[in-house]
C-alpha positions in Angstrom: 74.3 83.9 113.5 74.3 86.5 116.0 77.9 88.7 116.1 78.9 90.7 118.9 81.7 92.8 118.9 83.3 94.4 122.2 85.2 97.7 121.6 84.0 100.4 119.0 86.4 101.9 117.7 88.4 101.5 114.2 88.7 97.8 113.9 84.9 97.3 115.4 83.6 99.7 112.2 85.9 98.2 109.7 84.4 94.6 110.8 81.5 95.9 111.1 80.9 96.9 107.3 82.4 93.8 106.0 80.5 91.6 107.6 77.1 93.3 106.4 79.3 93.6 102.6 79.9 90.1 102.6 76.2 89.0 103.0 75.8 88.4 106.6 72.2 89.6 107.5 72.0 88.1 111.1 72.3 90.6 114.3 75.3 92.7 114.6 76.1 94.2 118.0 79.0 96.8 118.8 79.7 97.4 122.4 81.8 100.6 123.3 82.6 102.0 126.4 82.7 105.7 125.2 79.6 107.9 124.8 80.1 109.0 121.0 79.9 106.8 117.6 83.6 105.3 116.6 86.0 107.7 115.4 89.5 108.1 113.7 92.2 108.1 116.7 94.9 109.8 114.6 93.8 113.4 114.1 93.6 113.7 117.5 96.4 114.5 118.8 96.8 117.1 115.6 94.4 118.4 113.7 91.2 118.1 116.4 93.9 118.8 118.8 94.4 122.5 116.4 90.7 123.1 116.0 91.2 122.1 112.1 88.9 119.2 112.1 85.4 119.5 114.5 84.2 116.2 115.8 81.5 115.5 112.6 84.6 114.9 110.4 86.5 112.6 112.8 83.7 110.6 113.2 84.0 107.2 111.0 80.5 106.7 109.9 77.2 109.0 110.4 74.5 107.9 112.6 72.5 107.0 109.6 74.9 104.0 108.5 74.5 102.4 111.7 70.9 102.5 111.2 70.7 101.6 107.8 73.0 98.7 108.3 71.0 97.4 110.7 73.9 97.3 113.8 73.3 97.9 116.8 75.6 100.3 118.2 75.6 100.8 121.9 77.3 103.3 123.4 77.8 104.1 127.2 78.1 100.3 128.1 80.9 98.4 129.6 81.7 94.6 128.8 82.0 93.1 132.4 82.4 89.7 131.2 82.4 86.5 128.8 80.4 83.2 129.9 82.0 81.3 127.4 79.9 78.4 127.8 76.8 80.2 127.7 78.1 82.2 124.7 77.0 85.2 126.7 78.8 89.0 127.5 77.5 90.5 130.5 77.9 94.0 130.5 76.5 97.2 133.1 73.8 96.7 131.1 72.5 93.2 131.2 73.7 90.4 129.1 74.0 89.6 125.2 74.1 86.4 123.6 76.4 85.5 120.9 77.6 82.9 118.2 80.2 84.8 117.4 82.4 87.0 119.7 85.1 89.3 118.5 87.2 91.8 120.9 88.6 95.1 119.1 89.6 96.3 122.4 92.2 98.8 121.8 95.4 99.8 124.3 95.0 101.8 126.8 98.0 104.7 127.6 100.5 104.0 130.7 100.8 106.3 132.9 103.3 107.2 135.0 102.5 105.3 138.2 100.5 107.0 140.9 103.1 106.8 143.8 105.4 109.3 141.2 102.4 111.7 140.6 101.2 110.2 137.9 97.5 110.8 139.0 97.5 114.7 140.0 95.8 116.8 138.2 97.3 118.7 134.8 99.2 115.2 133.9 97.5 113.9 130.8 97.6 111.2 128.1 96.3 111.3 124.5 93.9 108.5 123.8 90.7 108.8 123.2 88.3 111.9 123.0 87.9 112.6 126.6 91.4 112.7 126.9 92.5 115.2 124.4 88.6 117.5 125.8 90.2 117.3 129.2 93.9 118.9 127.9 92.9 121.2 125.8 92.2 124.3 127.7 95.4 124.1 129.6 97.1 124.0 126.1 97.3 128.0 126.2 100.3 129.9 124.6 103.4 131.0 127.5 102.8 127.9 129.4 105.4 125.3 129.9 104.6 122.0 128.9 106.9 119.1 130.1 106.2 115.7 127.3 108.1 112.2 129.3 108.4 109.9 126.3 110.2 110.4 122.8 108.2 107.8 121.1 106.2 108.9 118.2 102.9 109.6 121.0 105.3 112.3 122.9 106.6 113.4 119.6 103.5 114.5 118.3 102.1 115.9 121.3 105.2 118.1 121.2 104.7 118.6 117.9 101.1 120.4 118.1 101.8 122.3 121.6 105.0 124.3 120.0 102.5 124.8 117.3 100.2 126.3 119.6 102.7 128.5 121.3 103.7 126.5 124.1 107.1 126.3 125.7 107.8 122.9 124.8 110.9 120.1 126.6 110.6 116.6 126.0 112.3 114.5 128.1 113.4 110.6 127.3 114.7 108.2 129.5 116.9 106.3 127.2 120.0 107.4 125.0 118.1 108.4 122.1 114.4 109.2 121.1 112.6 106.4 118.9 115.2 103.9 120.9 112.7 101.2 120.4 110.8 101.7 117.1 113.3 103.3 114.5 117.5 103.7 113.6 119.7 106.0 114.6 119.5 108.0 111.6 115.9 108.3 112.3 116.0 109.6 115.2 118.2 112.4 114.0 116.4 113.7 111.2 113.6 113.7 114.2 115.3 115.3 116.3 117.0 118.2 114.2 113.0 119.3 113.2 112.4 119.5 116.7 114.8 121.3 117.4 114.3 124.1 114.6 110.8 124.4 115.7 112.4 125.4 119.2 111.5 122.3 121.0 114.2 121.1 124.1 115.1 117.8 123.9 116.7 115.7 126.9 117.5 112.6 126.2 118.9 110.0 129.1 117.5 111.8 131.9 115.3 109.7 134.7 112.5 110.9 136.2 111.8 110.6 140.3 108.5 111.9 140.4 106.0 114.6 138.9 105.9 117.4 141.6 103.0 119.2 143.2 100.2 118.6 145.8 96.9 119.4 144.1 98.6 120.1 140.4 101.2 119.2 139.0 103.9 121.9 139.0 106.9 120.0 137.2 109.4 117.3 136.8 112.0 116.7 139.6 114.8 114.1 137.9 116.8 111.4 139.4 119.6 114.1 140.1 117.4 116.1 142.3 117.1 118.7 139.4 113.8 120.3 139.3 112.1 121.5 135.8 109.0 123.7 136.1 105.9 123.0 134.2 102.5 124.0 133.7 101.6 120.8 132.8 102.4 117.2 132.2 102.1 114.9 128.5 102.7 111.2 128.9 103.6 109.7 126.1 105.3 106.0 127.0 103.3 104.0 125.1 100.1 101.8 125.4 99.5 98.3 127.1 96.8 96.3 125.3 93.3 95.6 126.5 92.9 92.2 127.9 91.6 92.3 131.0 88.1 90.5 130.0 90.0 88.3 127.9 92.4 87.2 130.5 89.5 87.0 133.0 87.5 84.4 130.6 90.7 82.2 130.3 91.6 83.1 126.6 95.3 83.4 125.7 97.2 86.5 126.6 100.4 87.1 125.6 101.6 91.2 125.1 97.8 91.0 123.7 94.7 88.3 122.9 96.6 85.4 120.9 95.3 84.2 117.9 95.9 81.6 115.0 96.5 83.1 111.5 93.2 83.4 110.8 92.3 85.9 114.3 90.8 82.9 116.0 91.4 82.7 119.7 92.2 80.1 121.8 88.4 79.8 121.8 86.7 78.9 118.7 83.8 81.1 119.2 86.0 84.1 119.8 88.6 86.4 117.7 90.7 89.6 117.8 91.5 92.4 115.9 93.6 95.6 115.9 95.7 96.9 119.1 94.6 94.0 121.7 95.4 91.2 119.1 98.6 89.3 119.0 99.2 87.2 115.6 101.5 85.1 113.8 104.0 87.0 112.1 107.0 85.3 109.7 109.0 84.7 112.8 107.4 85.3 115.7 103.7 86.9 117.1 103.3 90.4 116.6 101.0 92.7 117.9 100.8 96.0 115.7 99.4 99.3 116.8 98.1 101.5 113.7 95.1 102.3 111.7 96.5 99.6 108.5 96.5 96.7 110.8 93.1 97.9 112.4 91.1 97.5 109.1 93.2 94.7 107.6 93.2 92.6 110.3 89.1 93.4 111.4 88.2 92.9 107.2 90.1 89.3 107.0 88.8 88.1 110.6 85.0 89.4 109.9 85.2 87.3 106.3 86.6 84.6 108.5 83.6 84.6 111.0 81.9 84.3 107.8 83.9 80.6 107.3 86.6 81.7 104.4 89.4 80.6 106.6 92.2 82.8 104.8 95.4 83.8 106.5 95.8 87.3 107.9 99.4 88.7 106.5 100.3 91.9 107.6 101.1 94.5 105.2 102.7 96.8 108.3 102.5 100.9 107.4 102.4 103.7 109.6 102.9 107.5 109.5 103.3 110.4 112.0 102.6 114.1 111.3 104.9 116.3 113.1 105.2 120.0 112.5 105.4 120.5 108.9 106.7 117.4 107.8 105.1 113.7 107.6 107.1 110.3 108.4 106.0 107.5 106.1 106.7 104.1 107.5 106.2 100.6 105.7 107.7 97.2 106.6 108.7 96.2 110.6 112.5 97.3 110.9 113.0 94.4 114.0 116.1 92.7 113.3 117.3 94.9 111.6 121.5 94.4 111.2 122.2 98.0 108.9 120.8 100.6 107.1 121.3 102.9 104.5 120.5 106.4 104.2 119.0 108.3 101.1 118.9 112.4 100.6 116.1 114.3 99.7 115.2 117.5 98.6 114.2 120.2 100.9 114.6 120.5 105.1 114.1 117.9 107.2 114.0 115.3 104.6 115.6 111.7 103.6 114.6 108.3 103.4 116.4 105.2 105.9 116.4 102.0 104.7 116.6 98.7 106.9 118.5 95.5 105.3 118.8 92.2 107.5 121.3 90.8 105.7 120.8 91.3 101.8 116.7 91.4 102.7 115.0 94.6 102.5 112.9 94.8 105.5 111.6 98.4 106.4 111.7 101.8 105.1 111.7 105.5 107.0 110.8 108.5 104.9 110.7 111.6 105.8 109.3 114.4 103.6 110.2 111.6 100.6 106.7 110.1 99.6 107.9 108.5 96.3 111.1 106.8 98.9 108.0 105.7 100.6 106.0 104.2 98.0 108.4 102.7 96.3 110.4 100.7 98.9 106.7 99.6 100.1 106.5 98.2 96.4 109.5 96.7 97.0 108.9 94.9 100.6 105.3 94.1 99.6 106.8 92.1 96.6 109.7 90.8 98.6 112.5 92.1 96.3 115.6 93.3 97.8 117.6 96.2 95.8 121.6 95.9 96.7 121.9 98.1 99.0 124.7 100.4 97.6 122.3 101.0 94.7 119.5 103.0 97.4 121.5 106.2 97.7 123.4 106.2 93.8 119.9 105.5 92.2 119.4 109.1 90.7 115.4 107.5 89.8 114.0 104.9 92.5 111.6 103.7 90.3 114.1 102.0 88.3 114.7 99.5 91.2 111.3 97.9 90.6 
């Protein structure tokens, strides 16, 4: 059985390795667009982003792996299209054949749209390698650095440029940051280490359009106020790739569908990672973090392989910002309340999400062991009464 997988990046490698693990011996083929071997996304935006970690320690596996596994890793080339009939990909680079096709496409970042300056030059995104290349040398200490977006992307990106001496305002269209993704109480523990770290924070402010003729030179907002900057950091999140899924009639809803065991609406095709939406316990999901990547890549490749088991998401996610490290496990949607837990030190504490008496999401903050243990707890579906969260003097005891 020949494989083919389009899109090299963490899900692709994670498939990759467990398909060779489980005993497949036929051709493997990776497809990626970019010019280097797949690599962690993450520490991009931080610790590459710093000049703490040089590109040999972001990459995922060495070039001898892909040689000694026997894949075929092609870099440089861009899937143009499926003939699913044929069972063929054609990319700038001829065609491949396939039994088996699985798309670990990725998102890609939105951008502000063009007719609002969202093309000039010194706007950027944080994606991929070439993205973070391209913004580095205008990250110089002194400048002014406008971030549009207080999701965890714009966050972070603040995060790293106050760290390298930049004059740092981030602005967010809706009433809070983390409106979409996290509580209230979330959002303020966020918020306050931003703004110790001497980072402006405008929340509820529209923009009409990024200002300048050849460069960007700022923001001008919907109340004709103007707001210098040096540069420009979009951070409003990601739209999944599905364009050559779409194109070859496959199922697309807010990503690739697929059946519960990463199937697509075409037998001969599946989905992992960013571009894949799945069953969840009430509705599809489609989940954007390194977890999902491998879990969902690992159970589709041993399904390729015929075990037909279920893919249940085990959602977790983190975000390093400054100092201090936001632990995530569970999906807070539909959430109805929440309760809070103290910690020890700055900038810490633990929020808990309940929908009804079901425990369905925790937010830690500085508070690994609030972490790990409400993780314990959602993964094993128990639900502590909630009044019992901050009068617990030991957490483990609600196990």
């Amino acid at each position: 059985m020949q494989i083919v997988i389009l899109g090299a990046g963490q899900a692709a490698t994670s498939m990759a390795a467990r398909l060779r693990a489980r005993g497949h011996d036929g051709p493997i083929t990776v497809v990626g667009a970019e010019p280097v071997a797949p690599y962690q996304r993450p520490p991009l935006s931080k610790a590459y982003l710093l000049g703490q970690m040089g590109l040999d320690r972001l990459l995922l596996r060495g070039a001898d792996w892909w040689a000694e596994q026997r894949i075929d890793l092609r870099l440089s080339e861009r899937a143009l299209s499926i003939d699913r009939a044929a069972r063929t990909v054609t990319t700038d680079r001829g065609q491949i054949p396939y039994d088996a096709l699985a798309l670990t496409l990725g998102a890609t970042p939105r951008r502000l749209p063009a007719a609002m300056g969202g093309n000039l030059p010194g706007t950027h995104t944080i994606r991929n390698l070439e993205d973070v290349q391209a913004m580095a040398p205008d990250l110089q200490p002194g400048r002014k650095l406008i971030v549009i977006g207080g999701g965890y992307i714009g966050l972070e990106g603040a995060a790293v440029a106050r760290k390298m001496g930049l004059d740092v305002t981030l602005l967010e269209s809706a009433p809070r940051i983390l409106g979409r993704v996290a509580a209230a109480e979330t959002a303020d523990l966020i918020r306050d280490l931003h703004l110790a770290h001497g980072v402006r924070i405008r929340e509820g402010v529209r923009i009409r359009r990024v200002t300048g003729t050849d460069h960007a030179t700022g923001i001008e907002l919907a109340d004709g106020q103007h707001l210098p900057a040096d540069l420009i950091l979009t951070g409003i999140g990601v739209t999944p790739d599905t364009g050559i899924a779409e194109a070859a009639g496959l199922i697309v809803e807010n990503g690739i569908v697929t059946d519960q065991f990463g199937t697509t609406s075409d037998p001969a095709i599946w989905a992992a990672g960013d571009c894949a939406s799945f069953p969840g316990p009430v509705a599809h999901l489609r989940l954007e973090s390194v977890g999902n990547a491998i879990d969902m890549a690992e159970t589709v490749a041993d399904n390729i392989l015929g075990a037909r088991k279920p893919y249940q998401a085990k959602p977790w996610f983190w975000s390093d910002q400054f100092d201090a490290k936001l632990q995530i496990a569970g999906l807070s949607t539909g959430y109805d309340h929440v309760v809070t837990r103290a910690a020890e030190g700055a900038h810490a504490g633990s929020v808990w999400y309940y929908n009804g008496d079901s425990l369905i999401a925790v937010d830690a903050l500085n508070d690994a062991r609030a972490y790990m243990i409400g993780k314990r707890l959602i993964e094993a579906g128990k639900s502590p009464d909630p009044a019992l969260i901050p009068a617990t003097p030991d957490l483990k005891a609600l196990l």
